[in-house]
N, CA, C and O atoms as a Maestro MAE file, in Angstrom:
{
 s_m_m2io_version
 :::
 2.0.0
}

f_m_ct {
 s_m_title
 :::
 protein
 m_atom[332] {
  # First column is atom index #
  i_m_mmod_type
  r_m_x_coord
  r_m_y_coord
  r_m_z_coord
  i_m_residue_number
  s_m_chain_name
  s_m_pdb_residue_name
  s_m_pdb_atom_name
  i_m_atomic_number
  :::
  1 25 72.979 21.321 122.684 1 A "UNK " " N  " 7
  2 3 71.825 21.150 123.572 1 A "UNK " " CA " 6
  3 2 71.843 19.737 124.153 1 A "UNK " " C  " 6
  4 15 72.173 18.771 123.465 1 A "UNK " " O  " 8
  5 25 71.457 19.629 125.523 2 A "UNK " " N  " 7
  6 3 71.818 18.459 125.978 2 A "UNK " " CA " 6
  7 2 70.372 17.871 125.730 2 A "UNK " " C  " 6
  8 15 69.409 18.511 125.307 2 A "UNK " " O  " 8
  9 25 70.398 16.465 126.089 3 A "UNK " " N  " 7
  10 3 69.204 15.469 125.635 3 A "UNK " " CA " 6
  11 2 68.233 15.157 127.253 3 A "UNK " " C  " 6
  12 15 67.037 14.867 127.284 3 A "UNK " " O  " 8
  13 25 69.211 15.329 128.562 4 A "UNK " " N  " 7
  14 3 68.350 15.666 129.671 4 A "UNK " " CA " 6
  15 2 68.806 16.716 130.603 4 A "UNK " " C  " 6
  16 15 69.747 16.293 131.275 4 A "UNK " " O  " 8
  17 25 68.482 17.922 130.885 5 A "UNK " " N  " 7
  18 3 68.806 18.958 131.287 5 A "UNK " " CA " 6
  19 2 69.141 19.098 132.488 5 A "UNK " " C  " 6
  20 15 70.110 19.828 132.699 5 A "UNK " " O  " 8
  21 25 68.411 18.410 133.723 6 A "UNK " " N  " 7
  22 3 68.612 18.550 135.100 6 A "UNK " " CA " 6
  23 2 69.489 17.480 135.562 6 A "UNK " " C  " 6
  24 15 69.314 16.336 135.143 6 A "UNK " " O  " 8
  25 25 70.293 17.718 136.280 7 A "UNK " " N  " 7
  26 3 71.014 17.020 137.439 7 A "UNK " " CA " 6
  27 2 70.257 16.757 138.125 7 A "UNK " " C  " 6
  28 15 69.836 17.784 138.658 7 A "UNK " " O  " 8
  29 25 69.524 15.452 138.657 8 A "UNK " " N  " 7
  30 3 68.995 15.512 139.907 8 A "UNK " " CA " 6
  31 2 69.616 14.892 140.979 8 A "UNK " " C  " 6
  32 15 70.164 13.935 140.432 8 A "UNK " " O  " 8
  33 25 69.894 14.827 142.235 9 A "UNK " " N  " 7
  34 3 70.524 14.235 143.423 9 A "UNK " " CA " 6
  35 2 70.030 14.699 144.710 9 A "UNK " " C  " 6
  36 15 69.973 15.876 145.064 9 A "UNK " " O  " 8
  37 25 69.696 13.731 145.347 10 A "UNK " " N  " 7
  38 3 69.124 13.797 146.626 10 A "UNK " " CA " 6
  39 2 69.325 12.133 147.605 10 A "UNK " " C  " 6
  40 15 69.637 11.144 146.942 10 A "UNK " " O  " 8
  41 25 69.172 12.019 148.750 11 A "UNK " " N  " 7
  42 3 69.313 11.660 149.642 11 A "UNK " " CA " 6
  43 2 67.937 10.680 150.107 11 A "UNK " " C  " 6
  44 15 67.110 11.428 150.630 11 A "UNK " " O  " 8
  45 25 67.566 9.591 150.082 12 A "UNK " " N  " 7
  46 3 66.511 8.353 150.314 12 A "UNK " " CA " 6
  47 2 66.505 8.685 152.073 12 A "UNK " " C  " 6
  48 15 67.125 9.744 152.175 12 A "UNK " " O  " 8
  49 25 66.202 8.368 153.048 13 A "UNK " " N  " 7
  50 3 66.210 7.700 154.329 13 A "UNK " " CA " 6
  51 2 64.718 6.648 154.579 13 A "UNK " " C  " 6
  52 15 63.571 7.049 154.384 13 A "UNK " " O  " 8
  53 25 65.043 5.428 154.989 14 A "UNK " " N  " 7
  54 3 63.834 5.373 155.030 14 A "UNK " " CA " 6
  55 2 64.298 3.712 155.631 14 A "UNK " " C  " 6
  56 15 65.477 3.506 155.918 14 A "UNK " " O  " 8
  57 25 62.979 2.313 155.812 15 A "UNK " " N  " 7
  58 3 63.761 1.207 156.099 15 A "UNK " " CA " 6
  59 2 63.194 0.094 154.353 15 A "UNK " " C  " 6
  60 15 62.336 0.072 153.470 15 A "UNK " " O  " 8
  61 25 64.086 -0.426 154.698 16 A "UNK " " N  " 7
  62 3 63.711 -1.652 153.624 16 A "UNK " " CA " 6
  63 2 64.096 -0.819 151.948 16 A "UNK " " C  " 6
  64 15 63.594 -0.967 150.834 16 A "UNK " " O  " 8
  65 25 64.778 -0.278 152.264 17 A "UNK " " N  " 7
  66 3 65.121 0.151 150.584 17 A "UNK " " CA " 6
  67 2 65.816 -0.716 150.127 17 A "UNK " " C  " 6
  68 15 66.462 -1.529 150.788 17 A "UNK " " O  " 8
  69 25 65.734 -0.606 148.466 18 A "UNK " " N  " 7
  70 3 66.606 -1.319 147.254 18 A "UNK " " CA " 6
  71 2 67.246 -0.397 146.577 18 A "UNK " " C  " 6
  72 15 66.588 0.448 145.970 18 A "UNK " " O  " 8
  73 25 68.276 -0.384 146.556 19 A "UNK " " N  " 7
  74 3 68.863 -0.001 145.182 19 A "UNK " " CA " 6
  75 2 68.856 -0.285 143.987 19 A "UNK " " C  " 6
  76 15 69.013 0.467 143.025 19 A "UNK " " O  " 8
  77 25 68.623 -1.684 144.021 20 A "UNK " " N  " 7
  78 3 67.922 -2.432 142.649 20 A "UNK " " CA " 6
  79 2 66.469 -1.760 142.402 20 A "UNK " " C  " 6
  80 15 66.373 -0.763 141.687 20 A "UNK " " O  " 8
  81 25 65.526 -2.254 142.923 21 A "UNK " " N  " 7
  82 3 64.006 -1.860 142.817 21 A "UNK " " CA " 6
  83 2 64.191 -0.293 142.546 21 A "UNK " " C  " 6
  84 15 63.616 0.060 141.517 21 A "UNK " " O  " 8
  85 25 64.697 0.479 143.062 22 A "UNK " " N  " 7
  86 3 64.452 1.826 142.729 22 A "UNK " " CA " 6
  87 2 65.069 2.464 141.781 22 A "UNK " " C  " 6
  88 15 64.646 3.510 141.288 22 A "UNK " " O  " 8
  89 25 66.695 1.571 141.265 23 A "UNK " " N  " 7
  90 3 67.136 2.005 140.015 23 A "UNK " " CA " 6
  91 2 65.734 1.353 138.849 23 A "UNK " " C  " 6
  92 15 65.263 2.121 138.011 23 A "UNK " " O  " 8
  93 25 65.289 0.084 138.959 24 A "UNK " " N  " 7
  94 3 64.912 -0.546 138.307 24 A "UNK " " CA " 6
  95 2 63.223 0.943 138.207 24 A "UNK " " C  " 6
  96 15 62.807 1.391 137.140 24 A "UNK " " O  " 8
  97 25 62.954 1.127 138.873 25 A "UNK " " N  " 7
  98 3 61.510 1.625 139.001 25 A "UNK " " CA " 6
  99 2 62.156 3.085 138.004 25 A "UNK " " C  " 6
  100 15 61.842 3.277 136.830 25 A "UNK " " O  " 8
  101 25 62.992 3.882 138.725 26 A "UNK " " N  " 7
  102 3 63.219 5.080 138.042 26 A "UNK " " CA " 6
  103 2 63.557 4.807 136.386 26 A "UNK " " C  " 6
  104 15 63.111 5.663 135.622 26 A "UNK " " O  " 8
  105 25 64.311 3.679 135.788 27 A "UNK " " N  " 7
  106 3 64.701 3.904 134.585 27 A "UNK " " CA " 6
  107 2 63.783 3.322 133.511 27 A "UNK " " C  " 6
  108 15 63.875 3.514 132.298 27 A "UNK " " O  " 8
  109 25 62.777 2.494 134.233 28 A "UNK " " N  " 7
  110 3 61.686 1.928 133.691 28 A "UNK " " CA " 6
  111 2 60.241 3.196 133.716 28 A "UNK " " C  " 6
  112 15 59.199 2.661 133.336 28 A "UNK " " O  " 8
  113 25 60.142 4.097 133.942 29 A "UNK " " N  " 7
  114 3 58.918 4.889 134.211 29 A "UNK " " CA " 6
  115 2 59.879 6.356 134.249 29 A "UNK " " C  " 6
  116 15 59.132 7.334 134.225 29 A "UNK " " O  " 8
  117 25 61.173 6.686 134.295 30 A "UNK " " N  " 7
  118 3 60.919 8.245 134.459 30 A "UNK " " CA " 6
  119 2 62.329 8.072 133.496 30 A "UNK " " C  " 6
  120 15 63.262 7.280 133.632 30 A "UNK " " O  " 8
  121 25 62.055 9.342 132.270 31 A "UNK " " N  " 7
  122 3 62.774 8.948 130.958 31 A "UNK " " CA " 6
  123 2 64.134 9.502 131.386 31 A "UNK " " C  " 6
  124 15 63.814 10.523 131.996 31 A "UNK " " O  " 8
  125 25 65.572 9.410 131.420 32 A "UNK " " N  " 7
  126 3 66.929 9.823 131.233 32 A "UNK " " CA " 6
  127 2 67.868 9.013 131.500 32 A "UNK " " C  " 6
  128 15 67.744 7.795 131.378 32 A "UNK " " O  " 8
  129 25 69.185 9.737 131.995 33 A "UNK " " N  " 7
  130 3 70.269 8.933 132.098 33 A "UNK " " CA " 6
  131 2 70.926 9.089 133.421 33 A "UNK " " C  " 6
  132 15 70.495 9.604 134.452 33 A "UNK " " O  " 8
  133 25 72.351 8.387 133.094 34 A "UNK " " N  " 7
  134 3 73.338 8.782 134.104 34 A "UNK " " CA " 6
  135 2 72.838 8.754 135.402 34 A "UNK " " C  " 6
  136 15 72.872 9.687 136.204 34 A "UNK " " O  " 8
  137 25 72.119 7.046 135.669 35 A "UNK " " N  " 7
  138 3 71.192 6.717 137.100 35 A "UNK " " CA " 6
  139 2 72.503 6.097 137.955 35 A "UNK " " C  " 6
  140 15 73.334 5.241 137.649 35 A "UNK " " O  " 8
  141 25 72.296 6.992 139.280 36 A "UNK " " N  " 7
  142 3 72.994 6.246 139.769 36 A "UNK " " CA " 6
  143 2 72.335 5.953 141.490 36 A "UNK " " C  " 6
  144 15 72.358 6.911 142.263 36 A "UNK " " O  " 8
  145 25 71.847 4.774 141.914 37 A "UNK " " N  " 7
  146 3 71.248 4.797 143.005 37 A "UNK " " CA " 6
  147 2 72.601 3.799 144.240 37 A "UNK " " C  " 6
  148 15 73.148 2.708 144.081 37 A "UNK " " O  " 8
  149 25 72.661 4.432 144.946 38 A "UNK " " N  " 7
  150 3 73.750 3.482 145.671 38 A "UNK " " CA " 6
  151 2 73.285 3.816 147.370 38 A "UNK " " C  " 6
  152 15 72.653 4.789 147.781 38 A "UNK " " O  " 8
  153 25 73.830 2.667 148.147 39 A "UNK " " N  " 7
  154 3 73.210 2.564 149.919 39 A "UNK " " CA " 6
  155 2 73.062 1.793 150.185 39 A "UNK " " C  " 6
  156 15 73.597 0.825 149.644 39 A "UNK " " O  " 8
  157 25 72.274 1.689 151.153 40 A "UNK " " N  " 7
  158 3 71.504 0.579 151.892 40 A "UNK " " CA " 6
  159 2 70.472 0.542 152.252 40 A "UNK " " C  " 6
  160 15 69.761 1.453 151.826 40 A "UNK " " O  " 8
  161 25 69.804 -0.485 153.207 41 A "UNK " " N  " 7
  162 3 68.516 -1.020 153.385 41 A "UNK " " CA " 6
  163 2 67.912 0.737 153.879 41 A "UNK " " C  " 6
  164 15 66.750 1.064 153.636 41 A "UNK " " O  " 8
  165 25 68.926 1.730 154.588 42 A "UNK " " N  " 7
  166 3 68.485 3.062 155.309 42 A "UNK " " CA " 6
  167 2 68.581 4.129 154.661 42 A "UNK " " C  " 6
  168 15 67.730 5.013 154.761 42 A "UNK " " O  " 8
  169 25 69.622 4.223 153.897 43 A "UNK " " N  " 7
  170 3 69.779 5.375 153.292 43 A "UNK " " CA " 6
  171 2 70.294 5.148 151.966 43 A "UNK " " C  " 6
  172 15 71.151 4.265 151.950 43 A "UNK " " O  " 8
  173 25 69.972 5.806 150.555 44 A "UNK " " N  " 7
  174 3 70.003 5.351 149.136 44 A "UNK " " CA " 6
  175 2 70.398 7.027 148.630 44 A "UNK " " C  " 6
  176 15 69.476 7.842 148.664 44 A "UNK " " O  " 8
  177 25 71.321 7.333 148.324 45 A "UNK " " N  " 7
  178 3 71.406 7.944 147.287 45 A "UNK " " CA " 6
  179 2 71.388 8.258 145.718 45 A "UNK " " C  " 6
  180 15 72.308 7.758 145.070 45 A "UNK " " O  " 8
  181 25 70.681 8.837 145.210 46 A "UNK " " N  " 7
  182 3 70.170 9.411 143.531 46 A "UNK " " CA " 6
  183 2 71.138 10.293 142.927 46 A "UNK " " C  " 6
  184 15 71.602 11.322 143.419 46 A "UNK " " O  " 8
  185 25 71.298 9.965 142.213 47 A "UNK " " N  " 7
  186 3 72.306 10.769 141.030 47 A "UNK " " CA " 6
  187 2 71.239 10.384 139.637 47 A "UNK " " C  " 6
  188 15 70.933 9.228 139.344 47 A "UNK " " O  " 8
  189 25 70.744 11.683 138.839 48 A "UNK " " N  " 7
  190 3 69.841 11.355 137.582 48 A "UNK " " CA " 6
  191 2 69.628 12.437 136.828 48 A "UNK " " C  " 6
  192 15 68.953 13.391 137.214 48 A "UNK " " O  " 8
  193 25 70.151 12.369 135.778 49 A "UNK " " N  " 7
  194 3 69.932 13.524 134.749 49 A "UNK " " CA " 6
  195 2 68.383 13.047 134.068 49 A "UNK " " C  " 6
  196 15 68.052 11.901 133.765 49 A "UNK " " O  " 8
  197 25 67.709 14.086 133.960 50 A "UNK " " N  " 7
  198 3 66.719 14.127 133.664 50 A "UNK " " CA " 6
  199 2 65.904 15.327 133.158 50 A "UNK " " C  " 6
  200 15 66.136 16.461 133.577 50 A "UNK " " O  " 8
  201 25 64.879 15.049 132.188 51 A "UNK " " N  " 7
  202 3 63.910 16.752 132.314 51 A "UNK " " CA " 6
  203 2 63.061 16.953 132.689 51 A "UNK " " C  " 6
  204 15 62.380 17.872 132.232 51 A "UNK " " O  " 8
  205 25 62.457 15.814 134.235 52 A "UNK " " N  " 7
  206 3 61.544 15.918 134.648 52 A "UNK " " CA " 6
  207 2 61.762 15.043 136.234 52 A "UNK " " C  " 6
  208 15 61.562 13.902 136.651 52 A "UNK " " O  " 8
  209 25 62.397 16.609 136.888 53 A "UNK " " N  " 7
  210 3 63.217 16.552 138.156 53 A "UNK " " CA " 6
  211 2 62.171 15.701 138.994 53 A "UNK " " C  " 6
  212 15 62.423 14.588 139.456 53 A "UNK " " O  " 8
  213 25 60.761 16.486 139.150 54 A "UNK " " N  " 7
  214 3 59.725 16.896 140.077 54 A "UNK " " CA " 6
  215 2 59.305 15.216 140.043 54 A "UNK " " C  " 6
  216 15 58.934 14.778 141.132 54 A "UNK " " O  " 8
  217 25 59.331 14.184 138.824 55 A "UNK " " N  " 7
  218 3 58.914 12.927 139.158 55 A "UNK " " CA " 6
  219 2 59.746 11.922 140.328 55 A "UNK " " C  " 6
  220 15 59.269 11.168 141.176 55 A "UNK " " O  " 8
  221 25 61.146 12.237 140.006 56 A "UNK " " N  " 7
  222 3 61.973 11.931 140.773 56 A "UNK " " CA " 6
  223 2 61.495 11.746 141.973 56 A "UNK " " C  " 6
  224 15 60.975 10.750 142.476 56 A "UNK " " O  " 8
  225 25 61.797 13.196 142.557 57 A "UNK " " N  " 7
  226 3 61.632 13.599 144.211 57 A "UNK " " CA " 6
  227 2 59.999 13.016 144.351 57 A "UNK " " C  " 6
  228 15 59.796 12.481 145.441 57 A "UNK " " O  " 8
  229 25 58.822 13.041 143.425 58 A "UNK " " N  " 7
  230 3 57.701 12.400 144.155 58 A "UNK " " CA " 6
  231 2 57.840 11.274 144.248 58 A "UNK " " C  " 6
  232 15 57.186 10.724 145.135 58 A "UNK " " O  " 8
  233 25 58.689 10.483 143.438 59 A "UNK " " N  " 7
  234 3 58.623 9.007 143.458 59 A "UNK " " CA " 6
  235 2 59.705 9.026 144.760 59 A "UNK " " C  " 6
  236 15 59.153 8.836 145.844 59 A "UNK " " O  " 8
  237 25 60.964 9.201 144.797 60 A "UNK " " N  " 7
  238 3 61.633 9.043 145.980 60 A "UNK " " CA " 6
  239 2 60.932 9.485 147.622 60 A "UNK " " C  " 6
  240 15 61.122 8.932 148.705 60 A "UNK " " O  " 8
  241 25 60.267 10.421 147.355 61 A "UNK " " N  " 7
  242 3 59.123 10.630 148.533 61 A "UNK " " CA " 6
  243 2 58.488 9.657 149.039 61 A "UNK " " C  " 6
  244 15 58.650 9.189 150.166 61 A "UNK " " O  " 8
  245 25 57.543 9.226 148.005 62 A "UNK " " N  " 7
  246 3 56.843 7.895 148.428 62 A "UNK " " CA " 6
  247 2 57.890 6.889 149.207 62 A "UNK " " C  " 6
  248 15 57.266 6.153 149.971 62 A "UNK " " O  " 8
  249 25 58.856 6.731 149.218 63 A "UNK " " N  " 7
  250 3 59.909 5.958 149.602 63 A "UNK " " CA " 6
  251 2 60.614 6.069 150.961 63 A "UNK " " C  " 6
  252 15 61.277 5.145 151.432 63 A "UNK " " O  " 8
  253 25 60.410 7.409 151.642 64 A "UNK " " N  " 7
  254 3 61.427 7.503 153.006 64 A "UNK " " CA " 6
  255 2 61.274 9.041 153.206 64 A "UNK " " C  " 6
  256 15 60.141 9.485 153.025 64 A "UNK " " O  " 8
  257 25 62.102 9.774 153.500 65 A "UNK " " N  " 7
  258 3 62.247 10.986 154.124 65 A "UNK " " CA " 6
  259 2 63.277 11.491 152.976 65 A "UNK " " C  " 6
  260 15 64.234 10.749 152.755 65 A "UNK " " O  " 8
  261 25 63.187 12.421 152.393 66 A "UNK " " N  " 7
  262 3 64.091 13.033 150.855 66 A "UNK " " CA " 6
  263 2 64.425 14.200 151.548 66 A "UNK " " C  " 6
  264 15 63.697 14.989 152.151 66 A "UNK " " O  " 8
  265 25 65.924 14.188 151.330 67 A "UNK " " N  " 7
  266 3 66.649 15.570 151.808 67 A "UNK " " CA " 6
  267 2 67.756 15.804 150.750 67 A "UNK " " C  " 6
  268 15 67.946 15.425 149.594 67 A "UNK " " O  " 8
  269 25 68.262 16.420 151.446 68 A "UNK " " N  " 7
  270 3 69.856 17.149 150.192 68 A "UNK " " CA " 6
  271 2 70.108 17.179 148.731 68 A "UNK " " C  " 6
  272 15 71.020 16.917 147.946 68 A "UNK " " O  " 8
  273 25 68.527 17.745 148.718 69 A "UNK " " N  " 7
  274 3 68.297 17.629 147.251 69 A "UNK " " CA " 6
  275 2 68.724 19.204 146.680 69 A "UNK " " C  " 6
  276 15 68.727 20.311 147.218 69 A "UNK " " O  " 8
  277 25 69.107 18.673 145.209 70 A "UNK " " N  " 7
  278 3 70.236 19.582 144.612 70 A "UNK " " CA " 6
  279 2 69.709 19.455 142.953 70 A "UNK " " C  " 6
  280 15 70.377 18.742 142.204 70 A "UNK " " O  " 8
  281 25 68.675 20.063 142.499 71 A "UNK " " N  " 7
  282 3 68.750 20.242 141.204 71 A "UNK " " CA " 6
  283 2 69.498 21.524 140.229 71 A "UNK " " C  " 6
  284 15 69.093 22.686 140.191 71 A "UNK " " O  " 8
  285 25 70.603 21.006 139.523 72 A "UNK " " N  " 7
  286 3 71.101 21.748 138.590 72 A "UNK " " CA " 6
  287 2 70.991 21.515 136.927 72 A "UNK " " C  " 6
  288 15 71.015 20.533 136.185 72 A "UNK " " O  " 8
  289 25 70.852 23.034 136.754 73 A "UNK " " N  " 7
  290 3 70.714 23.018 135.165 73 A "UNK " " CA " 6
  291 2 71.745 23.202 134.480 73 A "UNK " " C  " 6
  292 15 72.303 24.299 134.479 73 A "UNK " " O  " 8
  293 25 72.223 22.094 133.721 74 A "UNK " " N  " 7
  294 3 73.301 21.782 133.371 74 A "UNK " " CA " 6
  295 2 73.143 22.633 131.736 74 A "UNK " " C  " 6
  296 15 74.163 23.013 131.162 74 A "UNK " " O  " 8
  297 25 72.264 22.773 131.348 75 A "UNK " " N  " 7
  298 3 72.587 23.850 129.966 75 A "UNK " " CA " 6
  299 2 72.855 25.078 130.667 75 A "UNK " " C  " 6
  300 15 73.330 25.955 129.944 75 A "UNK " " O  " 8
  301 25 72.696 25.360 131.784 76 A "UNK " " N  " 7
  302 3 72.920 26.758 132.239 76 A "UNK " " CA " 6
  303 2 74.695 26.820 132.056 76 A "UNK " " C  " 6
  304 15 75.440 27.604 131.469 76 A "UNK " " O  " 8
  305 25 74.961 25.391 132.996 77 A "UNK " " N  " 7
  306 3 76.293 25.525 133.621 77 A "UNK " " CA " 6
  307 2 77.429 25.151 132.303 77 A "UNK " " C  " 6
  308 15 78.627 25.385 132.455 77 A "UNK " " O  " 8
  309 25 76.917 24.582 131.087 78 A "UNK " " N  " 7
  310 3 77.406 24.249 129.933 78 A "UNK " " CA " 6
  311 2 77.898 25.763 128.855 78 A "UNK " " C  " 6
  312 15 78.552 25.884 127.819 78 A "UNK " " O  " 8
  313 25 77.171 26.722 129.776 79 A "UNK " " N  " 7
  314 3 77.084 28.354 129.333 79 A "UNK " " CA " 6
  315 2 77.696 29.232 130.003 79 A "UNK " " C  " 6
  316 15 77.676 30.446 129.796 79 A "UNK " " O  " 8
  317 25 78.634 28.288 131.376 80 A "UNK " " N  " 7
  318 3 79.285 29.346 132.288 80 A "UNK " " CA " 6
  319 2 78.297 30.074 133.003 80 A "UNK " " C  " 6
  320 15 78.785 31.120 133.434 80 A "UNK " " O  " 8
  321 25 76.979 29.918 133.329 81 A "UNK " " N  " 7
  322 3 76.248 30.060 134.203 81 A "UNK " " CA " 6
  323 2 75.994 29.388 135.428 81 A "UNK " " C  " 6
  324 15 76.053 28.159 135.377 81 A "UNK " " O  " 8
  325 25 75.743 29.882 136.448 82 A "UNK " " N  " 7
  326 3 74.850 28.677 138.154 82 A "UNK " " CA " 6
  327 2 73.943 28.517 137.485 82 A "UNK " " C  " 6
  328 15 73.147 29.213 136.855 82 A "UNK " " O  " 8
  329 25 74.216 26.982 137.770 83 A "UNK " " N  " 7
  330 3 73.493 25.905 137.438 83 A "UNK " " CA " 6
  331 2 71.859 26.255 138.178 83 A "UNK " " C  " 6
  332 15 70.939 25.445 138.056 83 A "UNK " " O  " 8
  :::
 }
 m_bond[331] {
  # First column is bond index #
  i_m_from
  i_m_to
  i_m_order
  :::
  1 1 2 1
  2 2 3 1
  3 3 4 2
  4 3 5 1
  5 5 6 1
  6 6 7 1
  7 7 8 2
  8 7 9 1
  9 9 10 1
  10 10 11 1
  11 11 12 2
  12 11 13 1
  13 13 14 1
  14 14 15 1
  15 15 16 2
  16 15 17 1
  17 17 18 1
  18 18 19 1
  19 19 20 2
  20 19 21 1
  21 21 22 1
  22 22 23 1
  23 23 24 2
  24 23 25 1
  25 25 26 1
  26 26 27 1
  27 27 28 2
  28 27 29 1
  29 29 30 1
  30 30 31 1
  31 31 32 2
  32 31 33 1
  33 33 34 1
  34 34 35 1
  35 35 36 2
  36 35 37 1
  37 37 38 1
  38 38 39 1
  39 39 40 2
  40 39 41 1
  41 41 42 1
  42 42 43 1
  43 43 44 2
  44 43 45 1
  45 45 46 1
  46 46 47 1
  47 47 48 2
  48 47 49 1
  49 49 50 1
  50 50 51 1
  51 51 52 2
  52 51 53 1
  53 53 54 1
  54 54 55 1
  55 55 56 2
  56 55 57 1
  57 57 58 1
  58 58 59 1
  59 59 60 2
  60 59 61 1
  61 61 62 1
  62 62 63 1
  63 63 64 2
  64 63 65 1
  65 65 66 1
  66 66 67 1
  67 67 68 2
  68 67 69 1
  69 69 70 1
  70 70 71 1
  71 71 72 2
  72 71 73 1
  73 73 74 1
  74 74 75 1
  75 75 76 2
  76 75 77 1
  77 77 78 1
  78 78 79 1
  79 79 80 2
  80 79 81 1
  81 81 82 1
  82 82 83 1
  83 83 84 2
  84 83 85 1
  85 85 86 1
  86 86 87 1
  87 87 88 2
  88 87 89 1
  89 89 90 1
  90 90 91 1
  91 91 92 2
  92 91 93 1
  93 93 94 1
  94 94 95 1
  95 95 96 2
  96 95 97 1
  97 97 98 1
  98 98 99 1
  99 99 100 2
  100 99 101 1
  101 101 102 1
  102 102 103 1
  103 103 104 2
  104 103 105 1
  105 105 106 1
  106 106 107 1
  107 107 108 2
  108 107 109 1
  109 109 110 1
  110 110 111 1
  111 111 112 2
  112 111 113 1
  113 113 114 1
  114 114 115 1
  115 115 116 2
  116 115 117 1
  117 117 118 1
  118 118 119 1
  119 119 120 2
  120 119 121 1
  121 121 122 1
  122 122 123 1
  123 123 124 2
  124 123 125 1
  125 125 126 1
  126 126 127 1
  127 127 128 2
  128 127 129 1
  129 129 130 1
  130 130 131 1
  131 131 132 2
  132 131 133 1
  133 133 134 1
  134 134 135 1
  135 135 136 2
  136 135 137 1
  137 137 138 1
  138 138 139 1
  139 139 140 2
  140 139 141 1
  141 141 142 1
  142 142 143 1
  143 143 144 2
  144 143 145 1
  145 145 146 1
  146 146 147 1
  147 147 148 2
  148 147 149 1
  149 149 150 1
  150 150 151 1
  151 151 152 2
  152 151 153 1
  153 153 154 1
  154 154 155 1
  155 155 156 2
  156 155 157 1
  157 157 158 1
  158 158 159 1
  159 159 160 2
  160 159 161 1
  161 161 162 1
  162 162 163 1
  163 163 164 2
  164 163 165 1
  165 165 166 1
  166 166 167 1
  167 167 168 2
  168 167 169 1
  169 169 170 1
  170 170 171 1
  171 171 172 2
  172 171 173 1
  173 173 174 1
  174 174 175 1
  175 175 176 2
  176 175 177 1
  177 177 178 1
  178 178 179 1
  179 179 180 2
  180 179 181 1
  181 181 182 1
  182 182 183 1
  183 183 184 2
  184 183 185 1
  185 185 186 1
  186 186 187 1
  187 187 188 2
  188 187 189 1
  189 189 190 1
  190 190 191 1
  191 191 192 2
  192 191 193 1
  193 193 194 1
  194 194 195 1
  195 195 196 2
  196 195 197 1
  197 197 198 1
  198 198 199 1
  199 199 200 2
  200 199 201 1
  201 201 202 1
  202 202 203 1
  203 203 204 2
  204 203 205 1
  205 205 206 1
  206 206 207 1
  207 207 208 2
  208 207 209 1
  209 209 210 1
  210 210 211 1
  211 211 212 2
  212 211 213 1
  213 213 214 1
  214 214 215 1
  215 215 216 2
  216 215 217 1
  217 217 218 1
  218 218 219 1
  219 219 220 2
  220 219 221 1
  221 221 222 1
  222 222 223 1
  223 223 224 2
  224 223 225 1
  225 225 226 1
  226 226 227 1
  227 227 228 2
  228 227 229 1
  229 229 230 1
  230 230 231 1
  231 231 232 2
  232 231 233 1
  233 233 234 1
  234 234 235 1
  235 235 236 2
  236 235 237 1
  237 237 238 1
  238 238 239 1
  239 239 240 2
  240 239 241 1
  241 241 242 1
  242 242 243 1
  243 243 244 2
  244 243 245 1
  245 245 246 1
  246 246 247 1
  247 247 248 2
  248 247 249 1
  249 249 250 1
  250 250 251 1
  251 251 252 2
  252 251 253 1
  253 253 254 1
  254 254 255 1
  255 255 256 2
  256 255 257 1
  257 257 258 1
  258 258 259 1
  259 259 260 2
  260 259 261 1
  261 261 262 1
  262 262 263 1
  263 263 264 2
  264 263 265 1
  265 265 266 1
  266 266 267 1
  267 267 268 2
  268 267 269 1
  269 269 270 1
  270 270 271 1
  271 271 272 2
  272 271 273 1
  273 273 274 1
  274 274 275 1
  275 275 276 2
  276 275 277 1
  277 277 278 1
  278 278 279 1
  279 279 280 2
  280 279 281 1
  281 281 282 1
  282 282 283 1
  283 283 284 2
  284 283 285 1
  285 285 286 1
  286 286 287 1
  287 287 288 2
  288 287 289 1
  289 289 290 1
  290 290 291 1
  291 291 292 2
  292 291 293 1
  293 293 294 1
  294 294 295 1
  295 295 296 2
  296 295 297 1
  297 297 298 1
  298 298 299 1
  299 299 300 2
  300 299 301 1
  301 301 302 1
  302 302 303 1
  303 303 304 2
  304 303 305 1
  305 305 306 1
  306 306 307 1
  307 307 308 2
  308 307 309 1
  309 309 310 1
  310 310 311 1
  311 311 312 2
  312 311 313 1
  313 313 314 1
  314 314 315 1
  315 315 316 2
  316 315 317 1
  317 317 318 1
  318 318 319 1
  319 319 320 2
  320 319 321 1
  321 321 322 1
  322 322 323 1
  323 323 324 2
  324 323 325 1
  325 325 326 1
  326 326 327 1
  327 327 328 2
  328 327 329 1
  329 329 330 1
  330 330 331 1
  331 331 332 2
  :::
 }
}
């Protein structure tokens, strides 16, 4: 059994982003691993295992325009199931 279940990844657009501030905000307030925020001042991409997808995407919301978002369940796919 894994310790955070969802894959989360999605797509920032927005102006004045950090990659710092928003790795720093997500790993300080929303519990998991395997953060990976990378971009620029316009566009920031999320990579975040987690079991609580839905904080993610509201917190990245507040932030810009959120697209190409892709949550997978990785105990599914750990079972030979779609994720």
């Amino acid at each position: 059994m894994l310790e955070y279940r969802y894959d989360t990844q999605l797509l920032i657009e927005g102006n004045g982003l950090s990659e710092d501030a928003i790795a720093d905000y997500i790993t300080e307030n929303i519990a998991g691993d395997c953060l990976l925020a990378v971009g620029d001042e316009t566009l920031i991409k999320i990579h975040f295992h987690t079991n609580t997808p839905w904080k993610v995407l509201e917190y990245c919301a507040s932030l810009g325009d959120v697209y190409d978002v892709v949550i997978e369940n990785m105990e599914r796919q750990e079972c030979g199931l779609q994720g």
